[in-house]
C-alpha positions in Angstrom: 0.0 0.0 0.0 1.6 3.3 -0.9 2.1 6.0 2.1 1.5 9.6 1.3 0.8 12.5 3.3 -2.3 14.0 1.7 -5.4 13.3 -0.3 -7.2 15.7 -1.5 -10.8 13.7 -3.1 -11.8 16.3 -5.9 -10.0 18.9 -8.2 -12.6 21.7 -7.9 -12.0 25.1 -6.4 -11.8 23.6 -2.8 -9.8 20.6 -3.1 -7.4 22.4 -6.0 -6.4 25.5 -3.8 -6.0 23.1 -0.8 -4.2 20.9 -2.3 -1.4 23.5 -3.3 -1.6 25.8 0.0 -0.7 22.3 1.8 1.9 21.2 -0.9 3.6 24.5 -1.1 3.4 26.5 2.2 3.9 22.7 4.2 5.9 20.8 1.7 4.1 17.8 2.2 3.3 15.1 -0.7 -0.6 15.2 -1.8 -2.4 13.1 -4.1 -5.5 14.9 -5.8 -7.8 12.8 -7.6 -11.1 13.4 -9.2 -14.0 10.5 -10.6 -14.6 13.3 -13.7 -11.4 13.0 -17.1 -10.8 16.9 -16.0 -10.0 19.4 -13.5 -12.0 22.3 -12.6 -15.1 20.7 -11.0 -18.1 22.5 -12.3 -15.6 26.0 -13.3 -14.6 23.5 -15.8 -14.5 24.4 -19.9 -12.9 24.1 -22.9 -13.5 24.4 -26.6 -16.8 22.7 -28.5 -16.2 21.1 -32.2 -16.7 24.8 -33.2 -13.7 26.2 -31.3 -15.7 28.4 -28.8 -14.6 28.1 -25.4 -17.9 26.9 -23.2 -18.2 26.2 -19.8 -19.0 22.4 -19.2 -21.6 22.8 -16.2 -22.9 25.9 -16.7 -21.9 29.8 -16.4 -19.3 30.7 -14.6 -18.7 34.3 -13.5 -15.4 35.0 -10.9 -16.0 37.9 -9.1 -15.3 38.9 -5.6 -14.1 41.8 -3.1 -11.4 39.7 -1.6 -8.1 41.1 -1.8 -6.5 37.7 -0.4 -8.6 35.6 -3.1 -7.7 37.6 -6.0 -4.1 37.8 -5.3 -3.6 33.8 -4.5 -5.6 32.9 -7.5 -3.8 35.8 -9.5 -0.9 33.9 -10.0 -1.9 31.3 -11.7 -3.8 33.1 -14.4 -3.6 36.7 -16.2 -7.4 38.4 -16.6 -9.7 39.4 -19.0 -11.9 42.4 -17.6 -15.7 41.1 -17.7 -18.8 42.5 -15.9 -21.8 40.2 -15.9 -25.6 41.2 -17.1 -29.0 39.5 -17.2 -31.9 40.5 -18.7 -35.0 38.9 -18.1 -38.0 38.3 -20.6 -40.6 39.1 -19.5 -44.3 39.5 -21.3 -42.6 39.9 -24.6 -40.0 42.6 -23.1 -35.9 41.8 -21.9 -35.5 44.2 -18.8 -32.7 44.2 -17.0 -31.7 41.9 -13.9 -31.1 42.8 -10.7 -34.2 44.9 -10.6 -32.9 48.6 -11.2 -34.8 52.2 -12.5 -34.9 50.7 -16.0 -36.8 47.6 -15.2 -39.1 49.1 -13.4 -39.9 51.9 -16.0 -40.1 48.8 -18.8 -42.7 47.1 -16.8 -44.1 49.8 -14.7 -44.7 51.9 -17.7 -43.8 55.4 -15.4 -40.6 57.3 -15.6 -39.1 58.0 -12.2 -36.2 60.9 -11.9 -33.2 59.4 -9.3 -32.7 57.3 -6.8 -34.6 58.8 -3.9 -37.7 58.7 -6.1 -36.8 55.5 -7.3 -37.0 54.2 -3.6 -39.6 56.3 -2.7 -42.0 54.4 -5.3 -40.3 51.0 -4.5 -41.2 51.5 -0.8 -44.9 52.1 -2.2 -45.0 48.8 -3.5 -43.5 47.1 -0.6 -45.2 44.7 1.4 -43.2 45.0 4.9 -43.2 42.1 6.8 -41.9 41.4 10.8 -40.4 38.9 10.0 -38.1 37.7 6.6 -38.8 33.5 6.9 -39.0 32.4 3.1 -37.8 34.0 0.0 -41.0 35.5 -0.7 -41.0 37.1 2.5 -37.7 38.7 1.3 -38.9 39.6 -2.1 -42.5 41.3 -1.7 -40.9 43.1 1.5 -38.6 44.8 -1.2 -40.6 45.4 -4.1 -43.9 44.3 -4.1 -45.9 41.7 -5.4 -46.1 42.6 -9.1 -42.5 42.1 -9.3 -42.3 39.3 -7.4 -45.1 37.6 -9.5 -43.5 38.5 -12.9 -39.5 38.3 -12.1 -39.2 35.8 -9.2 -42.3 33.5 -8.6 -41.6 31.5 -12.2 -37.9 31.1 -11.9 -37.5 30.2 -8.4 -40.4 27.6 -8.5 -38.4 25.8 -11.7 -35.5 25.9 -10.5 -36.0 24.5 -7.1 -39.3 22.5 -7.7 -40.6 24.1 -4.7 -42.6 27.9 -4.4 -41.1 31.0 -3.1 -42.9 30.8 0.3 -41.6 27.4 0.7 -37.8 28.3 0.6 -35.7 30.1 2.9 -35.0 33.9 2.8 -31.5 33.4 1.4 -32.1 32.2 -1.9 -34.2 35.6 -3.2 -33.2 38.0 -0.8 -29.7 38.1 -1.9 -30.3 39.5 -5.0 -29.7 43.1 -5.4 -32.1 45.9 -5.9 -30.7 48.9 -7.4 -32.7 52.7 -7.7 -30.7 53.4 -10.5 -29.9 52.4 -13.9 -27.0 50.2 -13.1 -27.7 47.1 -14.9 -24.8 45.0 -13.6 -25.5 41.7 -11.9 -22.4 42.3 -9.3 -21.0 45.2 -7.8 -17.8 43.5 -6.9 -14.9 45.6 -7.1 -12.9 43.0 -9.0 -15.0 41.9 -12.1 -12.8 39.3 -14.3 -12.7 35.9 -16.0 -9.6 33.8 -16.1 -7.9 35.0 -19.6 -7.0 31.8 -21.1 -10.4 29.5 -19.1 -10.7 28.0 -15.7 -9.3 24.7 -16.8 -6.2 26.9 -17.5 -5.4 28.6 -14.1 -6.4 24.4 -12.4 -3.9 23.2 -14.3 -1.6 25.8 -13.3 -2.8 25.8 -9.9 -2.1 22.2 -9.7 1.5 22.2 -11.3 3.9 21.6 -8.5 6.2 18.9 -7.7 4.8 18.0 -4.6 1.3 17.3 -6.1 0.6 14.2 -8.7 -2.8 14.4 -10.0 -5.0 10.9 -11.2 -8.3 12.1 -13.0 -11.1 9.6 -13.9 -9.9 7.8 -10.4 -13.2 6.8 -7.6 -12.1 7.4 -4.1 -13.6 3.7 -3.4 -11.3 2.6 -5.9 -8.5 4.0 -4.2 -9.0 3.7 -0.9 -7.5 -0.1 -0.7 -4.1 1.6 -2.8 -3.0 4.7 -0.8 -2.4 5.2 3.2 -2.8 8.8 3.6 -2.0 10.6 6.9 -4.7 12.9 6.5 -7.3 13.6 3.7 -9.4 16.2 2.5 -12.4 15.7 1.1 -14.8 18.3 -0.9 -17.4 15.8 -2.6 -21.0 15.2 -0.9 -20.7 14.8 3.0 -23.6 12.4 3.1 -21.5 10.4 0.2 -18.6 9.9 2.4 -20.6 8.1 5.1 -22.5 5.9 2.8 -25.3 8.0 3.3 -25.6 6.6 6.5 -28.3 9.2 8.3 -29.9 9.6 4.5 -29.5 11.4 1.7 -29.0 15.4 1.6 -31.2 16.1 -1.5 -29.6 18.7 -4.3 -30.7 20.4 -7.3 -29.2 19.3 -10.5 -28.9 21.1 -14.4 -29.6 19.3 -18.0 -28.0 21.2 -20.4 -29.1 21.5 -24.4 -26.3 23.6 -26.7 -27.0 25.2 -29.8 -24.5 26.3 -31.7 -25.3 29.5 -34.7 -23.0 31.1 -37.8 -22.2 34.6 -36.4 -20.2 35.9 -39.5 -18.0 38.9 -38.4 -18.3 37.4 -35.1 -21.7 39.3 -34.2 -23.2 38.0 -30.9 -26.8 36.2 -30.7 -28.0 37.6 -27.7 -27.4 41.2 -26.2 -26.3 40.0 -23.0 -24.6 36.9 -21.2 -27.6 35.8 -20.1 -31.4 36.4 -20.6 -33.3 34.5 -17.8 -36.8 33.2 -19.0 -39.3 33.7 -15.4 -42.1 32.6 -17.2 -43.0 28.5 -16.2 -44.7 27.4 -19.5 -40.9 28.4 -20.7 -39.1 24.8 -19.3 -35.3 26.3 -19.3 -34.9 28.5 -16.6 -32.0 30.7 -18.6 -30.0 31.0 -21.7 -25.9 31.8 -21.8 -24.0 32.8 -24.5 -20.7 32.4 -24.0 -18.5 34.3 -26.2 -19.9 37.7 -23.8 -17.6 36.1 -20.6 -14.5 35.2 -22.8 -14.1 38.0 -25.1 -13.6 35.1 -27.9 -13.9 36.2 -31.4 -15.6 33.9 -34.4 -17.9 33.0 -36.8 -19.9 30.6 -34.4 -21.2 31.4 -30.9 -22.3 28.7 -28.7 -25.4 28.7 -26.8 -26.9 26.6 -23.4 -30.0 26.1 -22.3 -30.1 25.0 -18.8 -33.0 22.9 -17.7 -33.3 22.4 -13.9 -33.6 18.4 -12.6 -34.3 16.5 -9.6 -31.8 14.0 -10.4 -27.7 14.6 -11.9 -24.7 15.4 -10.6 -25.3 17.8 -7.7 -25.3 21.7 -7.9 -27.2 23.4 -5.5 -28.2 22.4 -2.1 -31.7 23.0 -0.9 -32.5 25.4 1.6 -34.8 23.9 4.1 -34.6 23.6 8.0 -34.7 19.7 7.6 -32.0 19.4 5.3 -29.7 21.6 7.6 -30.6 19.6 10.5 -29.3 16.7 8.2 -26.5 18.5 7.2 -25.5 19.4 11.1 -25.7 15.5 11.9 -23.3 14.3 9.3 -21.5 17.4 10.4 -21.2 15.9 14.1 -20.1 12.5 12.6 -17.5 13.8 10.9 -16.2 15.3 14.2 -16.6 12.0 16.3 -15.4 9.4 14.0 -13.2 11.0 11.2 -11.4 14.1 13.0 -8.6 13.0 10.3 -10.6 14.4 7.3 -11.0 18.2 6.5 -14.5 18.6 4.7 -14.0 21.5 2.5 -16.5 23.2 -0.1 -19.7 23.7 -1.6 -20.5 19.7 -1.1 -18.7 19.0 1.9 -20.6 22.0 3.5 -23.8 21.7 2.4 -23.9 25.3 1.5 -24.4 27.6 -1.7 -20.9 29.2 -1.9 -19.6 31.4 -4.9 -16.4 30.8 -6.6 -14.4 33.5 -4.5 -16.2 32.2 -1.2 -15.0 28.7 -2.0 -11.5 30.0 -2.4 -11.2 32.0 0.8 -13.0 29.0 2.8 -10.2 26.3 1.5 -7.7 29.1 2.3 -8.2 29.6 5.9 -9.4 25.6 6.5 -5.6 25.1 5.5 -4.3 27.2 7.4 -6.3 26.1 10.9 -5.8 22.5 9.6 -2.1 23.5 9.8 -2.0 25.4 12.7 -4.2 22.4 14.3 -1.0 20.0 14.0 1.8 22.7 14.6 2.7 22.1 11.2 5.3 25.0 10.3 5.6 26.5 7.0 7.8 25.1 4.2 7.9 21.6 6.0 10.1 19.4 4.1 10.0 16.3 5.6 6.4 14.4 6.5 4.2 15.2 9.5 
C-alpha cells in the first residue's frame, strides 16, 4: 500500500487550492484525484467542435471583493476584464436583472427621476413584513408583489421544484435591488474571468512537484491503494458516510447547446444571459458564451439550462430539515473522522460562490495546519 501525506478527493475550487496551499506553504506530498477525465469541478470548460470556449456545467462568472482571493488565485492566471448582465424576458420585453430604474420603468410603464424617487415608489410597492422567513417574504418586503409575481415566482419555483414561500429567505433576498440604472449583476470591485479559461489557471494551480494528479480515479477505488496521513475531502458529506443518516437532497442542471453562424463574429443575444421567469418556458435561462471570454468567431455557442431532480449535484436545498441533516453528518465527521478536513460547496452543504470557496479552503488550511503545529515550508512528513 503506498504512504503519502495527503489526499485531497476532488479537483474543484476547494480541493485544488488546498491541495497547493498544503503542498507549497507545508511541503508535504498530496495526491489529488477526481472520478470526472478533467480538473476544474463544475468552473470546468474548454472548446466545443466549433472552437468556442464553453463552460461544461454551466456559467461561470469569478468575481469577488477579496483582496486575499484575487491575489492567490492571480498567480496562476492573467485576466480578461468582464462585468456580468442579465436580462429577463418578461411579457414579450428583456428588462434588466437585478431589478434597477430601467426595469421598473419597462414594466411599470412610469418614468421616475433618481434614486430617492426611485425608492420612494419602491417603498410604495412594498409589502413589509416582521419577519423575513421564506424568499417571498424577502422579495415582496422589497418590491412588491407585481415584481415578485413576474421576475421571481416563475424562476424560483423551476429551478428549485418548490414555491417561493416554501424556501428560505436566502435564496431571493440576496439579489440586489438597485434605484438606479445600473444594470450590472455584481457590484464586486474586481470583475474578471480567467484570460486563457478556468481549466487553464487548475492546471496551473495544480503544477507543483509536490502534487501528482490521477483524474477519472473513484475514491472507493483508491481507498485499498494509498495510506494517507490525512485527507481532505470536498465531494457530498452524506456520500462519504455511505449515506448513512440519509441522503441530503440537491438540485441538478440538464443542459441543451445550440451552436449559430455569427459571421463577423456578431453575438446572438445582447447579453450573457437572458433568464426566462415565465413556467410554461421549461429552461430557466440562456448563456452565450462568447460575452464572458471575449472570444472572437464566426460561431457562438449557446446553453439552455434545464433544472432536474436528479444529476450530478449543484445546488443544495435550503430547508430547516436538510440543515438539520447536514448538522448531523456534520457531528459524525467530528466523532469518528477528526482526520478528514470537509472543504467546499459539497462538503458544506452550502451555496458558496467561486471566491467564497476559495477563501474558505484558504483559511481551513491554514487552521488544519495550525491544528497540528505544522510549520511553514515543512520538508519532511508530518
Amino acid at each position: 500500500m503506498e504512504s503519502l501525506d495527503v489526499l485531497v478527493v476532488g479537483a474543484g475550487f476547494a480541493g485544488a487550492v488546498c491541495a497547493r496551499r498544503i503542498a507549497e506553504d507545508y511541503g508535504l506530498r498530496v495526491l489529488v484525484i477526481d472520478r470526472r477525465p478533467h480538473v476544474a469541478g463544475n468552473a470546468h470548460d474548454a472548446p466545443d467542435e466549433h472552437g468556442v470556449l464553453i463552460h461544461t456545467y454551466g456559467p461561470h462568472i469569478f468575481h469577488t471583493n477579496a483582496e486575499k482571493v484575487t491575489r492567490f488565485l492571480s498567480r496562476f492566471t492573467e485576466w480578461h476584464p468582464y462585468e456580468h448582465r442579465v436580462w429577463a424576458e418578461v411579457d414579450g420585453q428583456i428588462v434588466s436583472l437585478p431589478i434597477n430604474r430601467t426595469t421598473i420603468r419597462r414594466l411599470h410603464r412610469i418614468e421616475l427621476y433618481g434614486e430617492a424617487e426611485t425608492e420612494a415608489y419602491l417603498a410604495s410597492l412594498a409589502e413589509p413584513r416582521a419577519e423575513l422567513k421564506t424568499s417571498e417574504d424577502a422579495v415582496v418586503a422589497k418590491v412588491g408583489r407585481d415584481l415578485y409575481e413576474r421576475l421571481f415566482r416563475g424562476y424560483t419555483r423551476k429551478q428549485w421544484a418548490l414555491d417561493p414561500s416554501e424556501l428560505h429567505a436566502s435564496v431571493c433576498g440576496r439579489l440586489p435591488v438597485r434605484f438606479n440604472d445600473d444594470d450590472r449583476y455584481f457590484g464586486d470591485s474586481f470583475q474578471n474571468m480567467p484570460a486563457a479559461g478556468f481549466t487553464a489557471m487548475f492546471e496551473r494551480m495544480l503544477e507543483h512537484p509536490n502534487i501528482e494528479l490521477r483524474l477519472g480515479t473513484e475514491y472507493e477505488d483508491i481507498r485499498s491503494e494509498v495510506a494517507p496521513r490525512h485527507t481532505v475531502w470536498t465531494g457530498p458529506i452524506d456520500e462519504f458516510f455511505g449515506y448513512r443518516l440519509g441522503k441530503l437532497p440537491y438540485r441538478s442542471l440538464h443542459f441543451e447547446r445550440e451552436t449559430r453562424a455569427t459571421p463577423g463574429g456578431r453575438l446572438v443575444q445582447p447579453v450573457a444571459v437572458i433568464n426566462y421567469p415565465n413556467e410554461r418556458i421549461p429552461y430557466t435561462r440562456v448563456t452565450e458564451f462568447r460575452h464572458l471570454t471575449g472570444q472572437v468567431s464566426d460561431f457562438s455557442t449557446l446553453t439552455y439550462e434545464y433544472p432536474t431532480e436528479e444529476g450530478d449535484p449543484y445546488y443544495p436545498i435550503p430547508r430547516p430539515e436538510n440543515r438539520a441533516r447536514f448538522h448531523a453528518y456534520e457531528s459524525l465527521a467530528a466523532d469518528e473522522r477528526p482526520d478528514v478536513l470537509f472543504v467546499g460547496r459539497l462538503a458544506r452543504y452550502q451555496y458558496l460562490n467561486m471566491d467564497q470557496v476559495v477563501a474558505q479552503a484558504l483559511v481551513a488550511v491554514e487552521r488544519w495546519a495550525a491544528d497540528r503545529d505544522l510549520p511553514p515550508a515543512l520538508r519532511e512528513a508530518a
